[in-house]
N, C-alpha and C positions, 0 to 999 in steps of 0.2 A: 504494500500500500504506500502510496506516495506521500512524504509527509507535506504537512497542511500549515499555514501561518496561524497561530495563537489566534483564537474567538476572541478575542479582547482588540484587533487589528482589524479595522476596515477599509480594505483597497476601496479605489476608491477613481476616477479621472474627471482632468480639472476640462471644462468647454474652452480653454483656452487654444487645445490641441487644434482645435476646432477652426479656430480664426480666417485662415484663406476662407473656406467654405463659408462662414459667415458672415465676412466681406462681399464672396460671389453674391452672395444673396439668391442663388437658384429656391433657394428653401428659406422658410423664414425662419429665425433663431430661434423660436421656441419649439420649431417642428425639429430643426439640429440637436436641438438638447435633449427633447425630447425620444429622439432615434440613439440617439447615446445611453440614456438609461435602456432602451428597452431591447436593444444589442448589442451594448459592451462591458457596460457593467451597470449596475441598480445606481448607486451613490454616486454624484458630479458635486465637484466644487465647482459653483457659477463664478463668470466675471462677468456682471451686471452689464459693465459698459458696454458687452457685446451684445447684448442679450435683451436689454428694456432700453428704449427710447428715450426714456423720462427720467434715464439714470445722470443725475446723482441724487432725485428725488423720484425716486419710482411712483407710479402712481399703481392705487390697489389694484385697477381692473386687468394691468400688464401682471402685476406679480400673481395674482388671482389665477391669470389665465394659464401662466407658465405652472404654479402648484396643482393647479387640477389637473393641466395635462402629462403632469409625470405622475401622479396618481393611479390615474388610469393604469401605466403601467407599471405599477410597482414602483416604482423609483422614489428616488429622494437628493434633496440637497443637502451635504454635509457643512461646507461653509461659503460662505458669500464673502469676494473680495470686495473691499470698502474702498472707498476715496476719502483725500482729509485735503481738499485743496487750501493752503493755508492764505491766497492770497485774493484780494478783490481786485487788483490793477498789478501793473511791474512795479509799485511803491506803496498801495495800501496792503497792509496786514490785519489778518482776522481778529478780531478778539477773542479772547478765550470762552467769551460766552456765544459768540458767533463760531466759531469752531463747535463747538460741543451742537450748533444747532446744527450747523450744516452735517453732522456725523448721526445725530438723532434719525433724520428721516429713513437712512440706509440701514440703521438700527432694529427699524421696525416691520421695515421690508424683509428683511432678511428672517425674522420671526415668523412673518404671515408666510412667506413664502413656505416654512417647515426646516430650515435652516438650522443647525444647531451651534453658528460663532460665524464670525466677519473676521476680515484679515484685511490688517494693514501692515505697511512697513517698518519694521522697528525702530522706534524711537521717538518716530513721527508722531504721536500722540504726546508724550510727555506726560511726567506725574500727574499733573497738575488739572490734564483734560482725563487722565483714565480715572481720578478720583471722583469727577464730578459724572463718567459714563459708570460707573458702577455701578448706583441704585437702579439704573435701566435695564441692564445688563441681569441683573440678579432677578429683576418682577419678569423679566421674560426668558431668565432662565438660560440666556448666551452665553458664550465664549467671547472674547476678543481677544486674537493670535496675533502678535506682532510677530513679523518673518525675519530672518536672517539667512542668508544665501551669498552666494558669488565668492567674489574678495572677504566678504566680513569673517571676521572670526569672533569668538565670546570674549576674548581680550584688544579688539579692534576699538580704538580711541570714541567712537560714535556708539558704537554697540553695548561696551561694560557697563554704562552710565545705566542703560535702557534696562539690561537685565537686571541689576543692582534695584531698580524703582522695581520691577516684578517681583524679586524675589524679596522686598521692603511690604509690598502689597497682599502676599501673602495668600492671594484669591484665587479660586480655581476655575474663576470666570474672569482672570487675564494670565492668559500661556504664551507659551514661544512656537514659532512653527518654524521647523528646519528645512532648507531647501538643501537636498544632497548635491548641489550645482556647488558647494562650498568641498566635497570629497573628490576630486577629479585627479585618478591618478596619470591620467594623459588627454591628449587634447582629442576631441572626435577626427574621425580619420576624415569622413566627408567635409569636416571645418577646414581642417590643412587642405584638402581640392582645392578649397575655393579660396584660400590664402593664398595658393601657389598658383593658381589661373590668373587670381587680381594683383600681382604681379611683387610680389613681396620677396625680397632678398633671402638668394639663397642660405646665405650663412645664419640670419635668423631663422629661416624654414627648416635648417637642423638642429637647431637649439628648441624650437617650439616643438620639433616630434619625436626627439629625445630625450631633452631635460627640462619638460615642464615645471617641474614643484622644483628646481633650481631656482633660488633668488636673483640669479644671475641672468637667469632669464627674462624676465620681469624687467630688471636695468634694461635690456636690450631694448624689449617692447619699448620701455617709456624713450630710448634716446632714438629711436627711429621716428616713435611720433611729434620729438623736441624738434627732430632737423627736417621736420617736413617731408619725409620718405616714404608716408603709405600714400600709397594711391590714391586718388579721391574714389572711385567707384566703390572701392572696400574699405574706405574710412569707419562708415558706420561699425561693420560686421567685426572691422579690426578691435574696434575699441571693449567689444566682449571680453578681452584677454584682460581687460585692466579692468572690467566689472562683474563679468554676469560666469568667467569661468573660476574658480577656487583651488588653493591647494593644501587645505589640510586635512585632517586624517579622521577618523570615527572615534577615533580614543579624543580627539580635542572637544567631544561632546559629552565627556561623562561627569565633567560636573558642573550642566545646565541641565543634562535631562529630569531632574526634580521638577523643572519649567516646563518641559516639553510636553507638549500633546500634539501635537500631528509632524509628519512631515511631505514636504515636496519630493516626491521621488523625479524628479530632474532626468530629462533625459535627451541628448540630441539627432542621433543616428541611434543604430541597431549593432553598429559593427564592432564585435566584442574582442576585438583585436586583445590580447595582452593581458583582459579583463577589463578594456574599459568602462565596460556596462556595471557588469555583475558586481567586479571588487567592492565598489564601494557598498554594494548592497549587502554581500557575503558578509562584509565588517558591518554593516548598522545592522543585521539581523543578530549577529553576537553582542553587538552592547546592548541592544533590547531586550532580547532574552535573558539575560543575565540583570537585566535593572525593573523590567516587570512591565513595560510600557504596556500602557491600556492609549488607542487613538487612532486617527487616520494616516493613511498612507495613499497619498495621490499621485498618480501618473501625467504629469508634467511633460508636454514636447516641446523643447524651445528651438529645433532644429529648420522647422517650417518657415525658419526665416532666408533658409538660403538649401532648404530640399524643396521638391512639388509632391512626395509622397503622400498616399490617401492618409489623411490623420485615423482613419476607421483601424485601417490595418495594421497602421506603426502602435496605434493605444491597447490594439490587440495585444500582439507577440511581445509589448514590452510589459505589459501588465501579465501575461504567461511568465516573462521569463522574471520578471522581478519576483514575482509570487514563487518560483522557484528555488529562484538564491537565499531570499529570505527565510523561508519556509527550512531549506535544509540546514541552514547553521543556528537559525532560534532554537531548532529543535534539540541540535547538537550543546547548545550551549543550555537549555531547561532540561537536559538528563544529566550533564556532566557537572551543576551548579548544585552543591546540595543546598535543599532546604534548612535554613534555623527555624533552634525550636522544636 
């Protein structure tokens, strides 16, 4: 018998995979979302802003339409990502009490919707607005996940402050949500394609598919982008290297996961070259199992930004094979971990 992820673990994929399609518009986003619970998996983490028209202030009859028609089939929303736009102009700033309204309405959508927590960016909220979201937060029973991913790490100058106010707050209705885009033990092989077509110097193209979690690499990135040497066409994609791709390790999450309740399982390509899919999953299913995690686990593609592959397919085989890796070392690690007590 094949072993199984821990019942306290709910896979889970974000409509974000989704995006080109959502964009085409051949379908309308709530019949996308709604063909995603009812053949890929039951549970979807929404991004509102692709999803409802009226977002960053949903209006009932959208969030109404989209809960009933995952009803219908079985489905659910796990968590709703939130917006906290902090600014009214490029020079007016919200106030704290305007912050907390503009973050209210998304609050409550995310409720009616069948939602169980919102997710914003870590930090971006601050003490000060999560103190004043908590008695809402609590009458309806939410979460609020602040995310950490990419570059950050739980000792990153922006980051410590954020989890320090979580773990000062002490509530189980404000967690951390980890995006494994932070565990990257190399770079996606299809990323390096399109580095090396968009015309990126050789000498750095072997430092990037060799010695990614090299700090020395990293220098390189940044002095290529100092003396104006990436290409304009791959500017954009290049600049992932300094944000959206990570290189630390599963052990650098063991002591926030007391904070964690979900994570982003991140993912860009398929091609498991080396283990760059699974490793990291192989290691977060041993610190899981081994620390008790109860939460979601969501199928993330952020590859769609420079593949054309069916997002149906890639959320398929990567949600199989995560469920795999995971599945075999939690196991390994709840028979080999004895019980206290």
């Amino acid at each position: 018998m094949a072993p199984e992820i821990p019942s306290s673990w709910t896979l889970c994929a974000s409509s974000f995979n989704w995006t080109p399609e959502i964009i085409a518009a051949r379908q309308t986003a709530q019949d996308i979302v709604t063909g995603i619970a009812d053949s890929v998996v039951g549970t979807i983490e929404l991004e509102p802003g692709l999803v409802w028209r009226s977002f960053p202030s949903p209006q009932d009859a959208e969030v109404d339409g989209l809960r009933d028609s995952l009803a219908a089939t079985g489905g659910s929303i796990s968590i709703v990502g939130a917006s906290l736009d902090d600014f009214t102009s490029s020079t007016g700033r919200r106030s704290l009490r305007e912050r907390l309204d503009f973050l209210v309405p998304q609050i409550h959508a995310a409720h009616r919707v069948g939602a169980r927590g919102i997710r914003l960016p870590i930090g971006q909220a601050g003490t000060e607005l999560l103190t004043l979201a908590q008695p809402l937060l609590h009458e309806l029973d939410l979460v609020l996940y602040e995310e950490i991913q990419g570059q950050q790490t739980p000792g990153s100058p922006a980051v410590e402050p954020a989890l320090d106010a979580i773990a000062w707050l002490a509530d189980d209705h404000v967690r951390v949500l980890v995006d494994v885009s932070m565990l990257m033990p190399a770079l996606p092989v299809t990323y390096l394609e399109e580095l090396r077509r968009g015309g990126v110097p050789e000498d750095l193209m072997g430092r990037l598919e060799s010695d990614w979690r090299d700090p020395a690499t990293l220098d390189a990135v940044t002095a290529l982008l100092r003396a104006g040497g990436v290409p304009p066409r791959i500017h954009t994609l290049f600049m992932n290297l300094l944000i959206r791709f990570g290189r630390s390790d599963a052990a650098d999450l063991q002591g926030i996961l007391p904070l964690v309740g979900a994570f982003h399982l991140k993912f860009w390509d398929l091609d498991d070259d080396g283990g760059r899919v699974t490793q990291p999953l192989r290691d977060l299913g041993i610190l899981l199992g081994r620390n008790g995690f109860t939460g979601t686990l969501t199928s993330e593609w952020g590859g769609h930004e420079w593949l054309q592959d069916d997002p149906t397919e890639m959320t398929r085989r990567h949600l199989a094979l995560a469920e795999m890796a995971l599945a075999q070392t939690s196991v390994v690690e709840r028979v080999e971990t004895p019980v206290s007590g």
